[in-house]
N, C-alpha and C positions, 0 to 999 in steps of 0.2 A: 547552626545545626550541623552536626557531621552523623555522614550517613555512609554503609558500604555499597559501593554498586555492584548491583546484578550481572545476571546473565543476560547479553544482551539483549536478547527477545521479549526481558521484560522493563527495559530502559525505558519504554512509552508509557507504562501507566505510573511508574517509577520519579521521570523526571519533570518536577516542578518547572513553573514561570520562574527564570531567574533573568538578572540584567548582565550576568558575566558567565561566563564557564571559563574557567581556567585550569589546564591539563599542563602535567608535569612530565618533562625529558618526552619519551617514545614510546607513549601512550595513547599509539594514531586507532582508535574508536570511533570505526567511521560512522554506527547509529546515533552514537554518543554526539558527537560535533552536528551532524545532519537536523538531527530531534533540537538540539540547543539552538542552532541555525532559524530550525525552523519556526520556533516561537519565540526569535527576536532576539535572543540572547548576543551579546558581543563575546565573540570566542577569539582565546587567547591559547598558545602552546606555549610555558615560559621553561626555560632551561634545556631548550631545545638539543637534541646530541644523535649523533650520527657516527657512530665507530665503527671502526676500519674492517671487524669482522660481521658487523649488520649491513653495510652497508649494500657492499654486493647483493644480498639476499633480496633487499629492498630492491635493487635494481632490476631486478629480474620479473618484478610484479609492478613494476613503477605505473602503471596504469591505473592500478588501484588506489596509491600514494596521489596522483593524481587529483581522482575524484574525492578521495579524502583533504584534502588540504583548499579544495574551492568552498569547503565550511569551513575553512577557520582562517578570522582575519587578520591575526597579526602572530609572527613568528618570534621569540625570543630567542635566540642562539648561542652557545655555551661559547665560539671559536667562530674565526671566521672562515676555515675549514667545514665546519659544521655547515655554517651558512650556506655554504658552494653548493654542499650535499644536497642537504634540504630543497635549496631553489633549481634543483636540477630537477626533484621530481614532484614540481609542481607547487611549493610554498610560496606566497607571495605575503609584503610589507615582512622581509625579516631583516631584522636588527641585531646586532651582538652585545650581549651585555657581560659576557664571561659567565660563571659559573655562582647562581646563585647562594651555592653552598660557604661561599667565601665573601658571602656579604657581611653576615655577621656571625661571629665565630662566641660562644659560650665565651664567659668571665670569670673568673675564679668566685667563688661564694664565701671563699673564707680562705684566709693565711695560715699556711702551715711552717712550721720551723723545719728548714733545710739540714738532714742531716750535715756533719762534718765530713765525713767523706764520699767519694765521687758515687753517684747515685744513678743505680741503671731501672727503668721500669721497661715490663715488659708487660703491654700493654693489649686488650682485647685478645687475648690468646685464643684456640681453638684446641683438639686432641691433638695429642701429637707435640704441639708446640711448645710446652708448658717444661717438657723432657731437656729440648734440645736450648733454653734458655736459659736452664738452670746449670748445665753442663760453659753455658758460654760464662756463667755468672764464676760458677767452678775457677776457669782457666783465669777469669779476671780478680781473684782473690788472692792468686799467687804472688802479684804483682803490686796490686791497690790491695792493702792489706785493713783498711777501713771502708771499702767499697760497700754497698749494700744496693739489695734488689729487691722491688713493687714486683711482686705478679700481680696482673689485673685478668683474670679468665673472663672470656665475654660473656656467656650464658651463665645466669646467679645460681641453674642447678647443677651444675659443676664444681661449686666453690669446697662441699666439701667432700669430693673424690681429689679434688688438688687439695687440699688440706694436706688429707692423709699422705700422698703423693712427697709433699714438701718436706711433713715433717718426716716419712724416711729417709729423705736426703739431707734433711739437716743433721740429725744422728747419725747416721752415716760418714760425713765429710766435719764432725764437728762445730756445724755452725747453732746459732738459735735463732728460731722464727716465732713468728706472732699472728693472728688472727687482727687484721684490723678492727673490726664488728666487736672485740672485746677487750682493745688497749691501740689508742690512738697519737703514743708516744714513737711510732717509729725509732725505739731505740736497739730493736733487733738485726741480725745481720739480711732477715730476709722477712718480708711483710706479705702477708696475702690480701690483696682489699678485695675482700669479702662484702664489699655494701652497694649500694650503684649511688650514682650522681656525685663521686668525690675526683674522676678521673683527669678532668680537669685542675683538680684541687693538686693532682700529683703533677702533674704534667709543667703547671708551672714551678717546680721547683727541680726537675728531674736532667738531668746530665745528658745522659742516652738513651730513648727510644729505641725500644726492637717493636715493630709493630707487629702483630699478628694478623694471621687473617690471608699471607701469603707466602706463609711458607710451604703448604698445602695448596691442591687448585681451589680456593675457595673464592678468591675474589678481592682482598683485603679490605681494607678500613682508612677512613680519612683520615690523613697523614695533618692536614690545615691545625687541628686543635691543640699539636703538642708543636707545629711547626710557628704560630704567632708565638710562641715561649721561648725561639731559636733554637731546641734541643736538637742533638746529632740524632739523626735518625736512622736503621738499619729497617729494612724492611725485605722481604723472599721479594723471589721474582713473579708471583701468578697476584699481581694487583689489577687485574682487567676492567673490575669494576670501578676501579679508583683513578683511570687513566690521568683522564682529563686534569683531578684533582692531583695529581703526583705531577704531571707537566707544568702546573702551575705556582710548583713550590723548587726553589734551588738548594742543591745539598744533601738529596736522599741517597743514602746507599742502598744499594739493591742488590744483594748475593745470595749465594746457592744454601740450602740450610745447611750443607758440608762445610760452609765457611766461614758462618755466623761467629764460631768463640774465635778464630784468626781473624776476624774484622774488628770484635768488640776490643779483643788486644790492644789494636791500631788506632783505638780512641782518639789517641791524639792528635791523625793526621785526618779524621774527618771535618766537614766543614757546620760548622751550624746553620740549620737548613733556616730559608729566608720565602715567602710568600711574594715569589714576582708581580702579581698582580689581581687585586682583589675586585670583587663585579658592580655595575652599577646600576642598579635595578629602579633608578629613576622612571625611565622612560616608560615601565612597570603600570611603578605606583601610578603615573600620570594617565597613563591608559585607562586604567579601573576606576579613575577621579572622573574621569569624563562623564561614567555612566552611570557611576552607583552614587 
């Protein structure tokens, strides 16, 4: 059963007898743990995370961190940094198990035929970004004279103001583009996927990633899904929400969106990004064995 939780004040008539509670990252709900606490429930924090600009904050209130974390019995922890944090204000049994997000990563669904030449997607995009990829896509046609580019816009009610968008720039600069959703021969010079669930499908055959999501302050996007494919990865610099996830992968390029198409240029001397270390969420599973 999945259910949305309330406002706290009405978690009491709200939450059921269960044999676990288990709360995700820093999602410290002190009625929430206390009330689960209180009717027996074994409470879990898994994917535990503490960053650098929370962290302070918490510090400052650690007294309440405190009494919240003497409801909850076992800590999971993304780093063992995290852990320090955590049991500094007050978490006790924490363990590290890395970043659950990297335990298991999506599988392609289906094989697609690899264009012939060097192939750049540009991947969850936001406003704004969709401009400055295509201009990078521009400078790299000069050179890779079979190159071709995926846009993938992250939000599907966007897909066709970037349509329109693309296809002035194709006219414009000569090239021809296609609507994925209505011909799924990628034999055009610029593809929009227009559909959801195929990003993966691109990701495994794709050269270069420009990931979206930071070239603006937005926060970006898990870099892990194009990163087990080995793809070069360029990504802006405003990834804050993806920290943890981008420390744990080698090979990201991280520039100014000034210097996106002089990066994509330099194709050659980037590294194919590699997933240093994926998480083991054994000790998890074995936890929630005990009770359920």
């Amino acid at each position: 059963e999945s259910r949305y939780l309330p406002f706290e004040p009405l978690l009491f008539p709200w939450l059921k007898p269960q044999k676990a509670l288990v709360v995700m990252e820093a999602e410290f709900w002190y009625l929430l743990f206390a009330l689960a606490k209180g009717r027996g429930a074994k409470t879990l924090l898994i994917n535990a995370r503490m960053s650098d600009r929370s962290f302070p904050k918490y510090q400052k209130i650690g007294w309440l961190y405190r009494h919240i974390f003497k409801h909850i019995d076992e800590v999971y922890a993304q780093t063992a940094k995290d852990k320090e944090r955590l049991e500094s204000l007050g978490a006790q049994n924490v363990v590290v198990t890395g970043n659950i997000k990297l335990s298991k990563l999506p599988d392609p669904t289906k094989e697609l035929e690899k264009p012939s030449g060097l192939l750049l997607c540009g991947a969850s995009t936001h406003e704004g970004e969709e401009a400055l990829i295509l201009e990078a896509f521009l400078a790299l046609r000069k050179e890779e004279k079979k190159a071709k580019l995926i846009l993938v816009p992250r939000h599907p009610e966007r897909f066709d103001k970037i349509a329109k968008m693309v296809e002035t720039f194709a006219k414009e600069h000569g090239f021809n583009m296609q609507r994925y959703s209505q011909n799924e021969s990628m034999q055009s010079d610029i593809i929009l996927l227009d559909v959801l669930g195929e990003l993966v499908n691109i990701y495994a055959i794709s050269d270069i990633v420009i990931l979206g999501g930071a070239f603006e302050p937005i926060g970006g996007h898990n870099a892990a899904e194009a990163a087990q494919f080995g793809c070069k990865i360029i990504s802006g610099k405003h990834y804050f929400n993806q920290k943890d996830i981008f420390d744990a992968i080698e090979g990201i390029a991280v520039v100014e969106a000034s210097n996106l198409s002089r990066r994509v240029l330099q194709h050659g001397v980037l590294k194919s990004t590699r997933i240093k270390s994926k998480s083991d969420i054994t000790p998890i599973i074995e936890s929630l064995k005990s009770v359920l």
